[in-house]
C-alpha positions in Angstrom: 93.4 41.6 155.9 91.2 45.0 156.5 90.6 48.1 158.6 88.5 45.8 161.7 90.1 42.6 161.5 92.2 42.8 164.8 89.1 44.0 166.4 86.6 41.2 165.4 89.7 38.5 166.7 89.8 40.1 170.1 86.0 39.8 170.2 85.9 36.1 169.5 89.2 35.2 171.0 88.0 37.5 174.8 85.4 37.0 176.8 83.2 40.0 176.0 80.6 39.2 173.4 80.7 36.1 171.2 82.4 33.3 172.4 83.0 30.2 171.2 81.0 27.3 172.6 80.6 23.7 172.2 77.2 21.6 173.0 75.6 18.1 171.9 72.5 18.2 170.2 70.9 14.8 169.3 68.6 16.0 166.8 71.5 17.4 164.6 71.9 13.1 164.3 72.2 12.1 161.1 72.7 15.8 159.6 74.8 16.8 157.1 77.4 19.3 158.5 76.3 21.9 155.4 72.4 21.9 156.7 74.2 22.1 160.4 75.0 25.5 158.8 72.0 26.7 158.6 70.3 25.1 161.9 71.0 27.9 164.1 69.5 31.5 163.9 71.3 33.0 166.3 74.8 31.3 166.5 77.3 30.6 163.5 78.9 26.8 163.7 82.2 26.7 162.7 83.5 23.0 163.7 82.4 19.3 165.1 83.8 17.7 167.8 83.9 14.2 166.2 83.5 11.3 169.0 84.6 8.5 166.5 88.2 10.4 166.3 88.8 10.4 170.1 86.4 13.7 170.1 89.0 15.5 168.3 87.8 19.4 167.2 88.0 19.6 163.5 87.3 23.4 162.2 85.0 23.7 159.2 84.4 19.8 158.1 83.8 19.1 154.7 80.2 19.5 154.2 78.7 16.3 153.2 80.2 15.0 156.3 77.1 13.7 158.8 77.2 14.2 162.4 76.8 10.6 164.4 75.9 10.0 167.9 78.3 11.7 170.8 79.4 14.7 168.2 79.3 17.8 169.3 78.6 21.4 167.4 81.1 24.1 167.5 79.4 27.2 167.3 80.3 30.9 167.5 77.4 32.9 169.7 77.0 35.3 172.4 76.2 32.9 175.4 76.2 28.8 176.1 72.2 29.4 176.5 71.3 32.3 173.8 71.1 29.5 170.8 69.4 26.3 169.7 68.8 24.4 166.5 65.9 25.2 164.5 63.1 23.0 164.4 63.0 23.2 160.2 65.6 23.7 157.9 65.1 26.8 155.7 65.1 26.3 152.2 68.0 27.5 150.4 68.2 27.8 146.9 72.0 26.4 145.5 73.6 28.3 143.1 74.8 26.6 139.8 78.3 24.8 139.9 80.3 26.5 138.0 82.5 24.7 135.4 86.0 25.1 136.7 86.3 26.2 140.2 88.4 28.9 140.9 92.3 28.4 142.2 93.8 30.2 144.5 96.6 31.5 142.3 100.0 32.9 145.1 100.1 36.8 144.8 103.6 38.1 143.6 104.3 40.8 146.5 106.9 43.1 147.6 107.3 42.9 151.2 110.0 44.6 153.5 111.7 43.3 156.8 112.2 46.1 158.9 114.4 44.8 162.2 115.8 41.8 162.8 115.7 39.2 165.5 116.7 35.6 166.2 114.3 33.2 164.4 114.7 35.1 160.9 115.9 32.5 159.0 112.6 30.7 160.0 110.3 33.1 158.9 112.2 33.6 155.2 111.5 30.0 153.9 107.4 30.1 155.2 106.9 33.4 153.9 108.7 32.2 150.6 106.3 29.7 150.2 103.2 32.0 150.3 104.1 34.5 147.6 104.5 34.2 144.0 107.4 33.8 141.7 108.8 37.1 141.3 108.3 39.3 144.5 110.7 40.6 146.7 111.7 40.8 150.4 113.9 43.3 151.7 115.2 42.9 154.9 116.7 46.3 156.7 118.8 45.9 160.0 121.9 46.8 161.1 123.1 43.0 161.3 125.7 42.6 158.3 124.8 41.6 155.7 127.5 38.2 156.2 125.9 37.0 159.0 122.5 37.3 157.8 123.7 34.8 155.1 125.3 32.6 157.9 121.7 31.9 159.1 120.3 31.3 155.5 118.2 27.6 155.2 118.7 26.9 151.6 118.1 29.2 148.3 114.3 30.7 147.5 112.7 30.1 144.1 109.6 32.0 144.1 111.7 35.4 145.9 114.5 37.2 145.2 116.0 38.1 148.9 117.9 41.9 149.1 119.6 42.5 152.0 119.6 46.7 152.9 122.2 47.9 155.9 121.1 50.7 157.9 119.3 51.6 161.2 114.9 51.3 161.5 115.0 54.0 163.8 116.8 56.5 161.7 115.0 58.4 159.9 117.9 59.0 157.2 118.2 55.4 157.0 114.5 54.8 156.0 114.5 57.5 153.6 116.9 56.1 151.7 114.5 53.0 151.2 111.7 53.0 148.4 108.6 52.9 151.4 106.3 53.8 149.0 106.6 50.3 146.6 106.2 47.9 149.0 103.0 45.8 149.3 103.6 45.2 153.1 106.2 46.2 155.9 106.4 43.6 158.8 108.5 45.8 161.5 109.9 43.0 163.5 110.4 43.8 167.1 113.8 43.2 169.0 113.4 42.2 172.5 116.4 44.2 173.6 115.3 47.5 171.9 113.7 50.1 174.3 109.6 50.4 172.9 109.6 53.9 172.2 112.1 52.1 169.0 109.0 50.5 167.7 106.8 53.6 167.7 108.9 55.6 166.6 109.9 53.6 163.6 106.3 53.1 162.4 105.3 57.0 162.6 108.7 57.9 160.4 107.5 54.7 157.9 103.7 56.7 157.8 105.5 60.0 157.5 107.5 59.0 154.6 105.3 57.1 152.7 102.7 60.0 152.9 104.8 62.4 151.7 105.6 60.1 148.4 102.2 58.7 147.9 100.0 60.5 145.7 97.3 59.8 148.3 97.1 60.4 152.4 94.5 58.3 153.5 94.9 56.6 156.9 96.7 52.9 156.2 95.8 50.0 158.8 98.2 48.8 161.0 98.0 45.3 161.7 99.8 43.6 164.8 101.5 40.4 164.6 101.0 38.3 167.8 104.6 37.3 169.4 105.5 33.5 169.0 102.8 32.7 166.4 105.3 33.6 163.3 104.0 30.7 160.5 100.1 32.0 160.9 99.0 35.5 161.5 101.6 37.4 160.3 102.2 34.8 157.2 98.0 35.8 156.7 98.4 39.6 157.0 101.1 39.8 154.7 99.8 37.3 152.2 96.5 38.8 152.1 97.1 43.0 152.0 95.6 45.3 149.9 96.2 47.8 147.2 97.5 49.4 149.7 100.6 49.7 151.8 99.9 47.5 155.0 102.2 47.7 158.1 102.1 44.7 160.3 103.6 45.9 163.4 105.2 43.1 166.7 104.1 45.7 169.8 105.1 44.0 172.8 104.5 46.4 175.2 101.3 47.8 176.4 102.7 51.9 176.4 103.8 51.6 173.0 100.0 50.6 172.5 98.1 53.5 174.1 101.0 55.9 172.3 99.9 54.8 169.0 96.6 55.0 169.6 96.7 58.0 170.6 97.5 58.6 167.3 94.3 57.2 165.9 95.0 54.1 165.1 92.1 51.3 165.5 93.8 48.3 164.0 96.2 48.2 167.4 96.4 45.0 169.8 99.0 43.5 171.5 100.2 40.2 171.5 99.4 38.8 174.7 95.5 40.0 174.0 95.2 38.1 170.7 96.3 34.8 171.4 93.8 32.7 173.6 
């Protein structure tokens, strides 16, 4: 979502720094999950491992639910022995409720498909479902146009779906794309292209889109981990910025260190962000 992100999930995902842990505290008893929240100075729970439900993990509980004997506290922190629950809650003052709470409205986007790869017609329809009526998706690849219809699942309502011809790794062929309207680019790797294809494509897409913009500020680069393609990638694209964000599928460790040699932080590969 920002400049960091890719960074913060290799911290919590590795096993440098925090970790995740899970623990059973008895005096947590009885406790409201929300007050769990603020038990622990130096760890951040996140999740209960409820024994009632076959001690199945559940992620962020609602609040007013009250941990019983045999749960267990999910927390993030830097080692199994480096945190504890506080003896005394601290008081926190709650803010006033407001009236109407606020909804999370879908974002109308203009996003771009650069590539193409088997599993597209997949990724249309859950993509389609996080955007708002009236964006766009382009999809660019030099699969014809026919049989990208052929692998269609049904018609979009809240996206109108254009279909460009033309090569990602020519630089004529991007050109003749607007790369400096879209909201995101998701370059989507092809398993039978050689790497420097993917690095090479992304530097052109930079180039071109600094030379329209009226700004030339660094943009992040966000990866999208292989085989996870209804979550991260879904989340990037769904949640960019004002500006252009370009979620790249690296799945090769020399296309990494290339492109960070050009000096880009936002750079992880696939196999290193999936635990």
């Amino acid at each position: 979502r920002q400049p960091g992100l890719a960074q913060v999930w290799k911290d919590i995902l590795g096993f440098d720094k925090a970790e995740f842990y899970l623990k059973r505290w008895p005096k947590l008893d009885g406790m409201r999950f929300i007050d769990v929240l603020i038990s622990f100075p130096d760890a951040i729970p996140c999740g209960v491992k409820v024994a009632s439900r076959n001690n199945k993990i559940v992620i962020n509980p609602d609040n007013e639910y009250v941990l019983a004997d045999g749960d267990e506290a999910l927390v993030i922190a830097d080692d199994d022995d480096s945190y504890s629950p506080s003896t005394s809650l601290p008081e926190v003052q709650k803010p006033a409720r407001e009236a109407k709470e606020n909804v999370d409205e879908k974002v109308v986007k203009k996003v771009l498909f650069c590539g193409w790869q088997r599993g597209m017609e997949d990724m249309v329809p859950v993509l389609e479902k996080s955007l708002g009526m009236g964006s766009e998706l382009w999809i660019f690849s030099e699969v014809p146009e026919e049989e990208r219809l052929m692998q269609q699942k049904g018609e979009l309502e809240n996206v109108t779906l254009l279909h460009c011809l033309g090569k990602p790794s020519s630089r004529k062929d991007l050109e003749a794309l607007p790369l400096e309207t879209f909201d995101s680019i998701l370059l989507v790797a092809d398993r039978n292209a050689p790497v420097e294809e993917a690095l090479s494509t992304l530097i052109m897409i930079k180039s071109i889109q600094a030379k329209r913009l009226p700004y030339r500020e660094a943009r992040a680069v966000q990866i999208r981990p292989a085989g996870n393609s209804q979550t991260s990638w879904i989340d990037e694209l769904q949640h960019a910025s004002s500006q252009s964000i370009i979620i790249s599928e690296i799945l090769s460790s020399h296309t990494k260190e290339a492109i960070e040699d050009e000096d880009h932080s936002e750079i992880e590969i696939s196999d290193e962000m999936v635990s």
